[in-house]
N, C-alpha and C positions, 0 to 999 in steps of 0.2 A: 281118328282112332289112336295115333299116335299122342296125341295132345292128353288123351284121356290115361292112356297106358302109365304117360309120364306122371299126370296126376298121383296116378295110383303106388307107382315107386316112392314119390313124394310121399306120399301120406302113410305108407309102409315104414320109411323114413324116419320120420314123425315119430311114427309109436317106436321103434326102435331105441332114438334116443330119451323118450319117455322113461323107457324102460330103464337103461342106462342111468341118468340121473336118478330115480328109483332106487336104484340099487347100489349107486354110491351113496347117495343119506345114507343105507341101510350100512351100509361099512363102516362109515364112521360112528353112527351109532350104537354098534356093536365093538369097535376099538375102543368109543368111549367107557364102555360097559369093561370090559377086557379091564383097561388100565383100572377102573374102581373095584372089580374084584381081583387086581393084582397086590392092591393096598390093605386091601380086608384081609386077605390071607398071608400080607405082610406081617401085620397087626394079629391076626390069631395066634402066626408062629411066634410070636414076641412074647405074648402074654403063655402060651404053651411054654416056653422057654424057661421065664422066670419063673412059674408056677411048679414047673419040675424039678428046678433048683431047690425051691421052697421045700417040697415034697423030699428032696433027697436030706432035705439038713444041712446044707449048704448053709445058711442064714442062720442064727440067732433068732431073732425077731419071724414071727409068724403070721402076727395080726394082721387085717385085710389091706388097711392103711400103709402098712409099709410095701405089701405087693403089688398095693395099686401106684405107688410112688415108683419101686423099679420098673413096672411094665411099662408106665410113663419116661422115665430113664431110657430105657432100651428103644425104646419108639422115636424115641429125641435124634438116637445115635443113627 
């Protein structure tokens, strides 16, 4: 009876830590997600940025080429 009891912790055990490593992949592949849209939305406020300067008249030059070169500029920085 005993023998089986312990079994049974055991394998209680088991799925326990099943679960556990489960659910760390799941952490780190949601950190991993996290930090790529920490970079997307680095990269959107960038180009919002230089796009609003644009807009405000800040710049001379308007053409697509020169905003895609600061957005790239600003992304560098």
């Amino acid at each position: 009876q005993n023998e089986k009891e312990l079994q049974d912790v055991v394998k209680q055990q088991e799925a326990k830590m099943l679960q556990l490593i489960d659910k760390s992949g799941e952490v780190t592949r949601l950190k991993e997600e996290v930090t790529q849209l920490k970079r997307s939305l680095q990269r959107a406020e960038t180009e919002a940025k230089v796009l609003w300067e644009e807009m405000r008249g800040q710049e001379a030059k308007g053409d697509a080429a020169h905003v895609q070169e600061r957005v790239l500029l600003r992304q560098e920085v």
